[in-house]
N, CA and C of each residue as an Amber inpcrd file, in Angstrom:
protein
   681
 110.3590000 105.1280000  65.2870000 110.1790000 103.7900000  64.7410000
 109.6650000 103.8600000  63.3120000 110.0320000 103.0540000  62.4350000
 109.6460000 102.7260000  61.3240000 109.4300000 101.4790000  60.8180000
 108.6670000 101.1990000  59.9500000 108.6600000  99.8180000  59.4690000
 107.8330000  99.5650000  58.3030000 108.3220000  98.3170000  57.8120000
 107.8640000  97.5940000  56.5920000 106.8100000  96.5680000  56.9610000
 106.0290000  95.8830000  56.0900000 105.6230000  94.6370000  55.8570000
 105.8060000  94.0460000  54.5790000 106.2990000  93.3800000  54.7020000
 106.7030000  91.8350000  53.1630000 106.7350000  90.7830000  53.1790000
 106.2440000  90.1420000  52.2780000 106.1190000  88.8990000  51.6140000
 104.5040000  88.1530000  52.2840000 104.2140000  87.4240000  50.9490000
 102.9920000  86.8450000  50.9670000 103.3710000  85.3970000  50.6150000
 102.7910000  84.2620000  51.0570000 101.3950000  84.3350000  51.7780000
 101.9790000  84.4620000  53.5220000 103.3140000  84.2580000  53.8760000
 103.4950000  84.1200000  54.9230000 104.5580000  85.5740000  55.3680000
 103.8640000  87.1030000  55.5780000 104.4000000  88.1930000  55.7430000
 105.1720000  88.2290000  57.1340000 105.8150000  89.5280000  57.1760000
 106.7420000  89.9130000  58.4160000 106.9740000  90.8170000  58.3960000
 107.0140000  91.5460000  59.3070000 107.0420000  93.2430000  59.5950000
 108.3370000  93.0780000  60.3720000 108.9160000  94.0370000  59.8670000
 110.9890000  94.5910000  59.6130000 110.6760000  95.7880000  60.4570000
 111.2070000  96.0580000  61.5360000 111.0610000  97.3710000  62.5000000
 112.3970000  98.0700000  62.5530000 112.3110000  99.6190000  62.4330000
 114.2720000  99.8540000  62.5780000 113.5790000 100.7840000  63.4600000
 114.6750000 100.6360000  64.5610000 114.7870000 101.6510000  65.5160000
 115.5000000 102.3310000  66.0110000 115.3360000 104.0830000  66.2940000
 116.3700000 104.5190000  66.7870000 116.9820000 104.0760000  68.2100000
 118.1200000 104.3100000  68.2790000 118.9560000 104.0820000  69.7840000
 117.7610000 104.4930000  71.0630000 117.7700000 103.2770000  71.7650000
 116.7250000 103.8980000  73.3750000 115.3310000 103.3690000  72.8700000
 114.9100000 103.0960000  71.4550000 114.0000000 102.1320000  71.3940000
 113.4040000 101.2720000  71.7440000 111.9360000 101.1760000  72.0200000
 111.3710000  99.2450000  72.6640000 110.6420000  98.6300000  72.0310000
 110.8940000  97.7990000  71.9520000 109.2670000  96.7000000  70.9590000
 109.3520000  95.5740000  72.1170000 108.6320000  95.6000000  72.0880000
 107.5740000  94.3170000  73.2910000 106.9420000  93.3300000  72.3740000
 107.2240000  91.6960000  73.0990000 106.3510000  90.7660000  72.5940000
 106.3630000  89.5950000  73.2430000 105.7730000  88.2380000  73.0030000
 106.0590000  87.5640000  73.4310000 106.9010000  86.5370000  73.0860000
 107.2080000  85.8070000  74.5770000 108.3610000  84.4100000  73.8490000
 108.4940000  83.7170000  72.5170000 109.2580000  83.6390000  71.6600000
 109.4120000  83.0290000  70.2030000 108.3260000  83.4350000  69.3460000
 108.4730000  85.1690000  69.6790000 107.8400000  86.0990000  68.6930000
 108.7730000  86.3860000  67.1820000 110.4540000  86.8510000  68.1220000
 111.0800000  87.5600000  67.3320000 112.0090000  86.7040000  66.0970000
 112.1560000  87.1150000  64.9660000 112.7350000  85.8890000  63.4800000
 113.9550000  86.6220000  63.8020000 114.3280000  87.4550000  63.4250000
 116.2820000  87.9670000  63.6560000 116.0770000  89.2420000  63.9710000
 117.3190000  90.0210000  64.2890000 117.4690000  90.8960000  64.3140000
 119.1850000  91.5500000  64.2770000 119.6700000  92.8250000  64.0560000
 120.5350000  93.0400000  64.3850000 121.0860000  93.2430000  65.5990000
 123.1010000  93.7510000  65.8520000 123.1530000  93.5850000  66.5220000
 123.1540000  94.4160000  67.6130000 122.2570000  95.2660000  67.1320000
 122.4270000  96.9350000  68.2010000 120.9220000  96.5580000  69.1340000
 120.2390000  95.2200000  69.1400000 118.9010000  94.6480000  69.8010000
 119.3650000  93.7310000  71.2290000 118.9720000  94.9660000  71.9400000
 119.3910000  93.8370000  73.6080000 117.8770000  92.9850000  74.0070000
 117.8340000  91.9750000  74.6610000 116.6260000  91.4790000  74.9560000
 116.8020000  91.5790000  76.2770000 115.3640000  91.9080000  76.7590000
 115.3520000  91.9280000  78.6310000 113.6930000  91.0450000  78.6090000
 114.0190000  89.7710000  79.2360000 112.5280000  89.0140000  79.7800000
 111.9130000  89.8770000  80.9990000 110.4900000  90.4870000  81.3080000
 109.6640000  90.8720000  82.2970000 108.2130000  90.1440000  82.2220000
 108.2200000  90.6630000  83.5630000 106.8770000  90.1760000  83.6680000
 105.7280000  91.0100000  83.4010000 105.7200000  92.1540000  82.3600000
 105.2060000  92.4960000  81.6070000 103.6150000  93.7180000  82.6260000
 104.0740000  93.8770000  83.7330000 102.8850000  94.4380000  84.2740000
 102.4880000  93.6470000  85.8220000 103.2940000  92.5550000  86.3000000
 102.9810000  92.2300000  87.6420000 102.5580000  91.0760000  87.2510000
 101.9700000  90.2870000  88.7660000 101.1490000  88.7050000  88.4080000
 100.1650000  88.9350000  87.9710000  99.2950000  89.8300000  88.3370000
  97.7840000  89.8500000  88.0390000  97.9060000  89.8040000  86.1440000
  99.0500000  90.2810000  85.6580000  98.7000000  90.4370000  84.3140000
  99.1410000  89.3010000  83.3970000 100.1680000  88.4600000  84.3640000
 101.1800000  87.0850000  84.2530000  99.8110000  86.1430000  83.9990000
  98.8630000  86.4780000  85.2100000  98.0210000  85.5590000  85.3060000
  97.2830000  85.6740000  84.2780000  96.7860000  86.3510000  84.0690000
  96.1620000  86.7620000  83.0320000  96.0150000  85.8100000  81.7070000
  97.5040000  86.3800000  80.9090000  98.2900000  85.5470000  80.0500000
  97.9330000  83.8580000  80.1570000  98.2650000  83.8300000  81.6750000
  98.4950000  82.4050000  81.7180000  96.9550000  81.8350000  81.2260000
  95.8100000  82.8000000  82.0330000  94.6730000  81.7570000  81.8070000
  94.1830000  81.9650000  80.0190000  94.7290000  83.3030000  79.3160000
  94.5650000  83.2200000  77.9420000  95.6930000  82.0470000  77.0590000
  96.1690000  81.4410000  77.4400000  96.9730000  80.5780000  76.7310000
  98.3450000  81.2580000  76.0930000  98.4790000  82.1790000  76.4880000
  99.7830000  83.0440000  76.0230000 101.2230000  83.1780000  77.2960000
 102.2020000  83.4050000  76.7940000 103.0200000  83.3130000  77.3500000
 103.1190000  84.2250000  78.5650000 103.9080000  83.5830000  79.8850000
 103.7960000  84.0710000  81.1250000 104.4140000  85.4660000  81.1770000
 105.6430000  85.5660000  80.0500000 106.7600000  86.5280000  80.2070000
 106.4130000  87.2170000  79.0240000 106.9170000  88.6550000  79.0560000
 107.0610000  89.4640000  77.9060000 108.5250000  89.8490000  77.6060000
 109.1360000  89.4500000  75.7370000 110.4960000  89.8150000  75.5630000
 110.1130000  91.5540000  75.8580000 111.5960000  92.3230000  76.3590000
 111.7480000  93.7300000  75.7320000 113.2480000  93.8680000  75.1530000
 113.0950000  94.5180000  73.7530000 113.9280000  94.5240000  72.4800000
 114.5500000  95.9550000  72.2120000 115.4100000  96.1020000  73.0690000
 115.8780000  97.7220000  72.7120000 117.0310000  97.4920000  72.3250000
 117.1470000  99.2080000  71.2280000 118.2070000  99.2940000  70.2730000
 118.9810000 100.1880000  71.5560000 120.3560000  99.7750000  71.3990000
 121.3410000 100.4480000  72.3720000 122.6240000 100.7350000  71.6020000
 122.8900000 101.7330000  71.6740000 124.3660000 102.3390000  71.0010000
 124.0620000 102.9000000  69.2860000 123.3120000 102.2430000  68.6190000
 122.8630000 102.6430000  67.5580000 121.4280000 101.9390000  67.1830000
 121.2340000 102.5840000  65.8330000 119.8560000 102.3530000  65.5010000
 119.9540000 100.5220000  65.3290000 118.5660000 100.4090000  65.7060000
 118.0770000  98.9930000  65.1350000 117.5550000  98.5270000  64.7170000
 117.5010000  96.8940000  64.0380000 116.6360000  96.1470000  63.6310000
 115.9050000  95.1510000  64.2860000 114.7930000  94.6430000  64.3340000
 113.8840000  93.5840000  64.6970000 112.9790000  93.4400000  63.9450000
 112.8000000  92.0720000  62.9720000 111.7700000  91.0420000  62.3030000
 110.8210000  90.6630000  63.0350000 109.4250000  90.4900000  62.9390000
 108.5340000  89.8770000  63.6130000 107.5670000  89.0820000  62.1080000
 108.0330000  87.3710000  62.3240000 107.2440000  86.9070000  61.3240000
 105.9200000  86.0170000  61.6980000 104.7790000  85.7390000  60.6130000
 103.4020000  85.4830000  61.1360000 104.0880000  84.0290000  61.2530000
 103.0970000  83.2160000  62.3370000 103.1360000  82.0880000  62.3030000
 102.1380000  80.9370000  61.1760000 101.4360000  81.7380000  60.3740000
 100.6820000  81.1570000  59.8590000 100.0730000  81.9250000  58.2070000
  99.8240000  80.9250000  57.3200000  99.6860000  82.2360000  55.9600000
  98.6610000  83.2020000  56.4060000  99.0140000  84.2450000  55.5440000
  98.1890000  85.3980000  56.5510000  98.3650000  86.5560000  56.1240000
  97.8770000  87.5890000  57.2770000  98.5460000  89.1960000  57.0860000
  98.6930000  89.6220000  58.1720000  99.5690000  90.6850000  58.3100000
 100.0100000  91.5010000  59.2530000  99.6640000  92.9380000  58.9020000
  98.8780000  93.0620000  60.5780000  97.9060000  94.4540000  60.4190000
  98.6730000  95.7340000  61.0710000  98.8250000  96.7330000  61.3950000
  99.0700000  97.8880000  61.9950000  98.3210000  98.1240000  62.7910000
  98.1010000  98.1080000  63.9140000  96.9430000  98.3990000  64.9790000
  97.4230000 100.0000000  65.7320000  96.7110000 101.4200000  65.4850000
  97.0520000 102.5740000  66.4690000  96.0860000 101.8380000  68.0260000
  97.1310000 102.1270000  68.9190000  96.4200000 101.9700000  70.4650000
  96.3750000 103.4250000  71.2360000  95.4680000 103.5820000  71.3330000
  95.6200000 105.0450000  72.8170000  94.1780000 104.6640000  73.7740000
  94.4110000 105.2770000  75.2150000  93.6520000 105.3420000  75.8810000
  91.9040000 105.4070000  75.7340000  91.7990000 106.4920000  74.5480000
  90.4050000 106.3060000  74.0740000  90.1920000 105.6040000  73.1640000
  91.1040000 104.0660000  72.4480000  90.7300000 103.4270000  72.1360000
  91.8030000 102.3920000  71.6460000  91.3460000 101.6770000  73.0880000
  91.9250000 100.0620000  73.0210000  90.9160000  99.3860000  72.1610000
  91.8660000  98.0820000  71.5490000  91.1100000  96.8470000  70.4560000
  91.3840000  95.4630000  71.8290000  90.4550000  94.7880000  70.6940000
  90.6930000  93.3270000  71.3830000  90.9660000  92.4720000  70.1430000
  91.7860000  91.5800000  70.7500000  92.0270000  90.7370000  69.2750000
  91.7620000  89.6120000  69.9720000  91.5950000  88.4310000  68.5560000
  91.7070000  86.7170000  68.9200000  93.2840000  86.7580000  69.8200000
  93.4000000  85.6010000  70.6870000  94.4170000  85.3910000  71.5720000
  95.5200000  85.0300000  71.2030000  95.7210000  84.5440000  69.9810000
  96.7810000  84.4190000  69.3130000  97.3590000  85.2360000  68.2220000
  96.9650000  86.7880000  68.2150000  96.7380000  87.7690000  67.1510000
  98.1030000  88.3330000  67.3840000  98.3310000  89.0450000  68.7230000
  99.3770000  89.7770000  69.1380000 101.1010000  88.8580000  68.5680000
 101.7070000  90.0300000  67.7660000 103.0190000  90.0150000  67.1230000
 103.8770000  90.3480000  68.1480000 103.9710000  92.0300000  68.4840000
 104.3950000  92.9000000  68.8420000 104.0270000  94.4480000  68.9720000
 104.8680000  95.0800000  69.9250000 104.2900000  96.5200000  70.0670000
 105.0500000  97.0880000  70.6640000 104.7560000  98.5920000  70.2850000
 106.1620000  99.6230000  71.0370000 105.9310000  99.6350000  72.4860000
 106.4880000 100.0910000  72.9060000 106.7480000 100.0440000  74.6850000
 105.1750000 100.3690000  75.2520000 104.5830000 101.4790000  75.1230000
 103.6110000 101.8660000  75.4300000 102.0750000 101.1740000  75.5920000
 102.1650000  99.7750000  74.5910000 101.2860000  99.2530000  74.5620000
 101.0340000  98.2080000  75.9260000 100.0730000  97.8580000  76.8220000
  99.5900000  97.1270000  77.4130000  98.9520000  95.7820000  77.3910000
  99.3270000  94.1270000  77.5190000  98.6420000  93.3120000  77.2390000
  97.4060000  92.9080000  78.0780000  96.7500000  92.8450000  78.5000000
  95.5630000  92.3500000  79.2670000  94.7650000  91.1210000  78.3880000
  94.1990000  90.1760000  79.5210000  93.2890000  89.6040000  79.4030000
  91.6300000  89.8680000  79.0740000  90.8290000  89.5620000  77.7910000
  89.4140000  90.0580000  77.8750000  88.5390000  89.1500000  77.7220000
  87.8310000  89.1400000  79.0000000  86.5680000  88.1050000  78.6280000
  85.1760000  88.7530000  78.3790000  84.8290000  87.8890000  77.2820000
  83.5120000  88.2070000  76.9620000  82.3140000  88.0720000  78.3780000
  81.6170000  88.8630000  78.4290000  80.6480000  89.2090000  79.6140000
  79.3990000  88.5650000  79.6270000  79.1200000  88.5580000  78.0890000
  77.8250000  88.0690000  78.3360000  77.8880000  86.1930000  78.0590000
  76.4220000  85.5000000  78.8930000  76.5340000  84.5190000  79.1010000
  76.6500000  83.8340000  78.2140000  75.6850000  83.8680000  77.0210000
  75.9810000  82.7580000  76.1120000  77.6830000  82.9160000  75.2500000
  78.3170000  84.0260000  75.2090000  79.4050000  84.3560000  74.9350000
  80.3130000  83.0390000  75.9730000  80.1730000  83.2430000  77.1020000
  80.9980000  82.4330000  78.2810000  80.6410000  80.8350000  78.0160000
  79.5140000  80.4120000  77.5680000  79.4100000  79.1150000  77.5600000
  79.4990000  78.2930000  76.3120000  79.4800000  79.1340000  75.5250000
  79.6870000  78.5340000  74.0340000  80.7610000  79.4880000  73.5780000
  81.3410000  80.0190000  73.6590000  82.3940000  80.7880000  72.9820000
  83.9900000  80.4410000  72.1090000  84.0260000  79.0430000  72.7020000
  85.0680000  78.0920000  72.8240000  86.6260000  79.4250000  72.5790000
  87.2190000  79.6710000  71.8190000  87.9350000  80.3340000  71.3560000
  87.8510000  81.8780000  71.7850000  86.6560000  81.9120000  71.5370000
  86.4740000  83.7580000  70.9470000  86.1870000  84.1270000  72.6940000
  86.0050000  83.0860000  73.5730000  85.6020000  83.9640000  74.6810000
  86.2790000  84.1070000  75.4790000  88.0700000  83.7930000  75.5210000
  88.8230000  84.3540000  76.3740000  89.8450000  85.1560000  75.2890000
  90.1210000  86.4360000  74.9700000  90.6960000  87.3500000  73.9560000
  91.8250000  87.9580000  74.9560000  92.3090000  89.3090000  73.9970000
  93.5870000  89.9580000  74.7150000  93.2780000  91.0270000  74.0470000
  93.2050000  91.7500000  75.0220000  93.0420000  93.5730000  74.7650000
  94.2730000  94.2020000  75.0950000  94.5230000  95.2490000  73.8260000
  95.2130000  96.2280000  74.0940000  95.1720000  96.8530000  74.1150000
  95.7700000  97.7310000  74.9730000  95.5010000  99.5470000  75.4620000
  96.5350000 100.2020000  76.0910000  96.5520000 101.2500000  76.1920000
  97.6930000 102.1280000  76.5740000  97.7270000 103.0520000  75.2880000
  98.9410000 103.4610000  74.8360000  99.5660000 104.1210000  73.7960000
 100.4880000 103.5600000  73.2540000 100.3030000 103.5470000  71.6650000
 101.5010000 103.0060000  70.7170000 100.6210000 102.1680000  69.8010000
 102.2460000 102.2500000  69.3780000 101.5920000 101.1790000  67.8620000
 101.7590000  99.9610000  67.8390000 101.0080000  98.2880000  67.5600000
 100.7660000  97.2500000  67.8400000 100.9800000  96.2920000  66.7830000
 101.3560000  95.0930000  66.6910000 100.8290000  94.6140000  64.9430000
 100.2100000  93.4950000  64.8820000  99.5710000  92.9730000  64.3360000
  98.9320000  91.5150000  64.8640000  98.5530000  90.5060000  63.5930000
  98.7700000  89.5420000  63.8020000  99.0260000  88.1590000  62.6920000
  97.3410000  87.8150000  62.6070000  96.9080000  87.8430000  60.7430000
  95.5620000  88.0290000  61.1390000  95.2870000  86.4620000  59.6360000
  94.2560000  85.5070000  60.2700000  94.7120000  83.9750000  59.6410000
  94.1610000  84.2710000  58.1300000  94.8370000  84.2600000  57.1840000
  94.2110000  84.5020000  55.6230000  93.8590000  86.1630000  55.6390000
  93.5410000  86.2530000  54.4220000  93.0040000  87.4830000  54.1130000
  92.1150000  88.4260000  55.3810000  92.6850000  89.8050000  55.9300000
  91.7850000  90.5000000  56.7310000  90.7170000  91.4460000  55.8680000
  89.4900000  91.2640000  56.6760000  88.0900000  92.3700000  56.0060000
  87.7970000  92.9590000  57.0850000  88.0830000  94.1450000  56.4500000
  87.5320000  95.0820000  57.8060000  85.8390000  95.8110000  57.3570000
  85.3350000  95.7500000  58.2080000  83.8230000  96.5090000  58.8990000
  83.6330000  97.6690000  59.3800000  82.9010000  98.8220000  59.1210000
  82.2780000  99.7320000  60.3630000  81.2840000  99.5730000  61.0520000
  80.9600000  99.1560000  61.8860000  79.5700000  98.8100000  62.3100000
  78.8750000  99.9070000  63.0360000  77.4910000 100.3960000  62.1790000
  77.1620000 101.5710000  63.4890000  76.5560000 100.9860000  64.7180000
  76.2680000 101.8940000  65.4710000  75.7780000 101.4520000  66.4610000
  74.0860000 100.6420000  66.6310000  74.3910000  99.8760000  67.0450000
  73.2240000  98.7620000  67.2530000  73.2880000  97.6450000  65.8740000
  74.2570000  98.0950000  65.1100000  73.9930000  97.0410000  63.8880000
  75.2200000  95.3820000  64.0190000  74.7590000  95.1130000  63.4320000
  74.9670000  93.2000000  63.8330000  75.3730000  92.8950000  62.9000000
  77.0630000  92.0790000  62.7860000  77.4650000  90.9660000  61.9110000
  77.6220000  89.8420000  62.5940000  76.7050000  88.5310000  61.8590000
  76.6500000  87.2560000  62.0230000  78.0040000  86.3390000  61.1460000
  79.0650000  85.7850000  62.4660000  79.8400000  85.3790000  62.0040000
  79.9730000  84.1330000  62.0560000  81.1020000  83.3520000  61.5650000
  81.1450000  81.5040000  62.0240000  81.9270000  81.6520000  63.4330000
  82.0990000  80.6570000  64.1730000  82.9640000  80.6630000  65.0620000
  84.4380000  81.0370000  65.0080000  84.9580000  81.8370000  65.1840000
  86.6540000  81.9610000  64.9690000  87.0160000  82.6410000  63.6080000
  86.0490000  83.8020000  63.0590000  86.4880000  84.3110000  61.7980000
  86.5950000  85.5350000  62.4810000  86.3940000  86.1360000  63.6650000
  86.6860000  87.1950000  64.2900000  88.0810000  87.6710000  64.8670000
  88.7740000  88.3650000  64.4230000  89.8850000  88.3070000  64.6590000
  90.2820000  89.8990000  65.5790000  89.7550000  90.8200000  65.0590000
  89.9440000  92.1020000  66.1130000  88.7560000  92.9420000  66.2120000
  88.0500000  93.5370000  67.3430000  87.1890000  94.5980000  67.2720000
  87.5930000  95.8010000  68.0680000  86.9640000  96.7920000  68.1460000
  86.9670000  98.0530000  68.8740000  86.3780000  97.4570000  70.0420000
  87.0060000  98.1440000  71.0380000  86.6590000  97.9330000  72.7870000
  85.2200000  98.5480000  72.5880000  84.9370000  99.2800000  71.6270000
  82.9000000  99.7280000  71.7590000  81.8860000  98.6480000  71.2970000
  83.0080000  97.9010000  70.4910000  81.6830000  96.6830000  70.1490000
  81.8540000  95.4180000  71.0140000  80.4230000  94.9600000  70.9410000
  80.5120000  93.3960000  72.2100000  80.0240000  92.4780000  71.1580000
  80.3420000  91.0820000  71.8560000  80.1070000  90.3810000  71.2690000
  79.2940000  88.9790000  72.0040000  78.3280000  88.2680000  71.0830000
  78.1520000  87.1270000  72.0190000  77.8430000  86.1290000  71.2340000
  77.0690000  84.5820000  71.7060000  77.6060000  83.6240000  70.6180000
  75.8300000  83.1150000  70.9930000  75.2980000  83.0930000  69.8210000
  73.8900000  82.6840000  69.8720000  73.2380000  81.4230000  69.1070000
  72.6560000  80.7330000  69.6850000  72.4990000  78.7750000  68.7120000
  71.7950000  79.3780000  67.2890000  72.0390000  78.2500000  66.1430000
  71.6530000  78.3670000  64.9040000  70.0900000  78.5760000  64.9750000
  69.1590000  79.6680000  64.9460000  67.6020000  79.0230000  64.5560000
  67.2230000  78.0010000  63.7290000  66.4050000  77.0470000  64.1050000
  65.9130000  76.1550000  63.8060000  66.7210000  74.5960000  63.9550000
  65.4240000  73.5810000  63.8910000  65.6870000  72.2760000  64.2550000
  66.7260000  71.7010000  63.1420000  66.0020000  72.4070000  61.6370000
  66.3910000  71.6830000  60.4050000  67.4950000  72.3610000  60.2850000
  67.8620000  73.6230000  60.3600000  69.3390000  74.2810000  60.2450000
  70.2290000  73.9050000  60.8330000  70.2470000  73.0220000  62.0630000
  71.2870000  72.7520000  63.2570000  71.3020000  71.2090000  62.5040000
  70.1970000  70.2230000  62.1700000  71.3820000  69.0710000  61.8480000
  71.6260000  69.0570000  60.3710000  70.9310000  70.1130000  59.2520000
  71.0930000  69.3880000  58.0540000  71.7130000  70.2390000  57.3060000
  72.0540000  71.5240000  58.2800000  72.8460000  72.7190000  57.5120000
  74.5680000  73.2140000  57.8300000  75.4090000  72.1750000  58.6170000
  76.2380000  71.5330000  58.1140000  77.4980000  72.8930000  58.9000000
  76.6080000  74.0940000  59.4490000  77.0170000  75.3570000  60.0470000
  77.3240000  75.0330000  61.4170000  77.7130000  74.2690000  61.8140000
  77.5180000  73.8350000  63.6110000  76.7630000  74.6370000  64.4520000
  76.5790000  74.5000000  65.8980000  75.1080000  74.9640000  66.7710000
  75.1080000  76.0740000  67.1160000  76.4080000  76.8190000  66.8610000
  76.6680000  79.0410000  67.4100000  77.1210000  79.5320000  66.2580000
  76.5400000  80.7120000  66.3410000  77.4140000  81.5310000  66.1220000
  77.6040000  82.7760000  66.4930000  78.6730000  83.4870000  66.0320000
  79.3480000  84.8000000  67.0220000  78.1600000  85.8190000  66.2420000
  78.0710000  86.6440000  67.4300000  77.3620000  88.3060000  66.7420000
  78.3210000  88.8850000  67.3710000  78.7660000  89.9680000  66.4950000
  79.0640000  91.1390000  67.2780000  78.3040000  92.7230000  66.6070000
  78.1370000  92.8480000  67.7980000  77.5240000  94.5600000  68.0710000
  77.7600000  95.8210000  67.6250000  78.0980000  96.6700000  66.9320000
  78.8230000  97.7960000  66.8720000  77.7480000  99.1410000  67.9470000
  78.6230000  99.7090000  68.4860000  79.6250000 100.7010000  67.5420000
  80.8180000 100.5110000  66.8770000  81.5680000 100.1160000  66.1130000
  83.2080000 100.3110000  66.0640000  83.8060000  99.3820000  64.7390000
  84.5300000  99.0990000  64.6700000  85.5210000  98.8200000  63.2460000
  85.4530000  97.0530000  63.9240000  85.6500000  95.9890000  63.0400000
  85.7080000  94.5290000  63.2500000  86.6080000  94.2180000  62.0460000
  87.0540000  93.0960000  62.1040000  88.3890000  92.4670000  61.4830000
  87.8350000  91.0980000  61.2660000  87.7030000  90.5770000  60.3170000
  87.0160000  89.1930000  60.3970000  88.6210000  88.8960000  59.5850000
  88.4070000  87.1010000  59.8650000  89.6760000  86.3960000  58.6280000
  89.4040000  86.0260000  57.5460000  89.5600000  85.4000000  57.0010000
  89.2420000  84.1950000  55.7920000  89.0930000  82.5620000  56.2490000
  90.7810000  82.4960000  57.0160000  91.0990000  81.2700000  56.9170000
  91.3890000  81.0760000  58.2240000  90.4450000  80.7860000  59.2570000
  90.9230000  80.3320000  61.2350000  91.6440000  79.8190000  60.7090000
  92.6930000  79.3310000  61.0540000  93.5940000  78.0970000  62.2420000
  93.0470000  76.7350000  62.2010000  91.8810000  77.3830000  63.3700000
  90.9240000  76.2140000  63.7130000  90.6950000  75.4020000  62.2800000
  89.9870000  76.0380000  61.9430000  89.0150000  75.4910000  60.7530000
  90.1930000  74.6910000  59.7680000  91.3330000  75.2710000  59.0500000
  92.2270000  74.5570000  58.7930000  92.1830000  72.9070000  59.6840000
  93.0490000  73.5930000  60.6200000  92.8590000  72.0400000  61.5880000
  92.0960000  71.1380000  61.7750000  90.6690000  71.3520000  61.4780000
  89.5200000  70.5590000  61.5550000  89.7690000  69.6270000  60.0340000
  89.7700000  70.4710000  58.8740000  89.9770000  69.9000000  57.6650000
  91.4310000  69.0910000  57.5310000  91.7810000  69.4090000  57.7810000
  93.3710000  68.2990000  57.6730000  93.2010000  67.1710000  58.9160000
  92.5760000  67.5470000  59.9610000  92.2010000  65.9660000  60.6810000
  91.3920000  64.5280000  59.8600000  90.6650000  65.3110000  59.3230000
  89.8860000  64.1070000  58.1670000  90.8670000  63.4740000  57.4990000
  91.8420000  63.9590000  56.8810000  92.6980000  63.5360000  56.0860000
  93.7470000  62.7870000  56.8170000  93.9800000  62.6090000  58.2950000
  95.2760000  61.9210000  59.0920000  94.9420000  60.3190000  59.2840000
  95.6860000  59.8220000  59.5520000  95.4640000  58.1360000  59.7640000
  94.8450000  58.4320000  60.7950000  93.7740000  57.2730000  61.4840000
  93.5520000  57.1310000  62.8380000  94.0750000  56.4780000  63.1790000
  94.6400000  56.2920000  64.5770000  95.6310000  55.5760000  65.0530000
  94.6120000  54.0640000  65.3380000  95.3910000  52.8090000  65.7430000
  94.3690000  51.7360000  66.0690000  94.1420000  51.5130000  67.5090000
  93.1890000  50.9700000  68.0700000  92.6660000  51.0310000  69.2850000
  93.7430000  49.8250000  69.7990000
């Protein structure tokens, strides 16, 4: 396998593959491709992993994209301005990304469901606390919202984030979502009532620009409808 990434602000990673090739993804992942690309819908690992999906908000089915008779092509473009990352996956070290991160990945890669463990993570987490880990072997790519900054975090050390600027960590770091200190910081500091920590050991991916946060700002600006 080989591949490119191009064009800004809204990139896409160009994959050519030899004959007997796979790239895995999900439903109305893939922008074009040539014509040596067969598609086969699975269920990607059984129900337990269907289910999975289902309760992360991601699709039930996984496409598989193999080149047959000769080499091939497959496009995978971001849904949103952005970047597209390269993720290595192996056994000693699966990532977790935001739930809407995952592009695509060579055969080898695994989708799973990841929930954050700890409590205040589970009750305030809104977004960040149902994720998708990948693991297995292979290479992965993932749509990351605005500009990506990557981190090393050693172990025991702490980045304080906003809600939803977290976009991938190492399966060694945890994460959880803790209220703003103080009375006067929570109504007059304009930061809303959590925010994410995460833990290291391991590498973190923050964004620039959520989704979310977009969306919040362009609601101000829509008509309200009338009662």
């Amino acid at each position: 396998m080989n591949y490119r990434i191009e064009g800004t602000p809204l990139p896409v990673v160009i994959v050519e593959l030899d004959p007997n090739e796979t790239m895995i993804t999900e439903g109305g992942s893939m922008s074009w491709m040539n014509d040596a690309m067969k598609m086969e819908t699975t269920s990607g690992g059984g129900i337990g992993k269907m289910f999975g999906r289902l309760v992360s908000g991601e699709s039930l089915f996984l496409n598989r994209y193999t080149a047959v008779g000769k080499p091939g092509m497959i496009a995978f473009a971001s849904s949103f301005p952005g970047s597209i990352l390269k993720v290595d996956v192996s056994p000693n070290a699966p990532v977790v990304v935001q739930k809407s991160a995952f592009l695509a990945a060579t055969e080898g890669v695994e989708l799973s469901v990841h929930f954050q463990k700890k409590v205040g993570a589970g009750f305030f987490g809104g977004e960040g606390f149902i994720m998708q880990k990948l693991s297995g072997q292979g290479t992965a790519f993932v749509e990351i919202d605005g500009h990506a900054m990557e981190y090393t975090l050693g172990a025991g050390e702490k980045m304080i984030v906003d809600t939803g600027y977290l976009a991938l960590m190492e399966s060694t770091c945890s994460m959880d979502i803790v209220m703003v200190p103080g009375v006067k910081n929570v109504l007059l500091g304009g930061e809303g009532l959590f925010n994410t920590v995460i833990s290291g050991p391991g590498k973190i991916v923050l964004q620039t620009q959520p989704i979310s946060k977009v969306a919040n700002i362009i609601q101000h600006f829509l008509p309200h409808n009338p009662k």
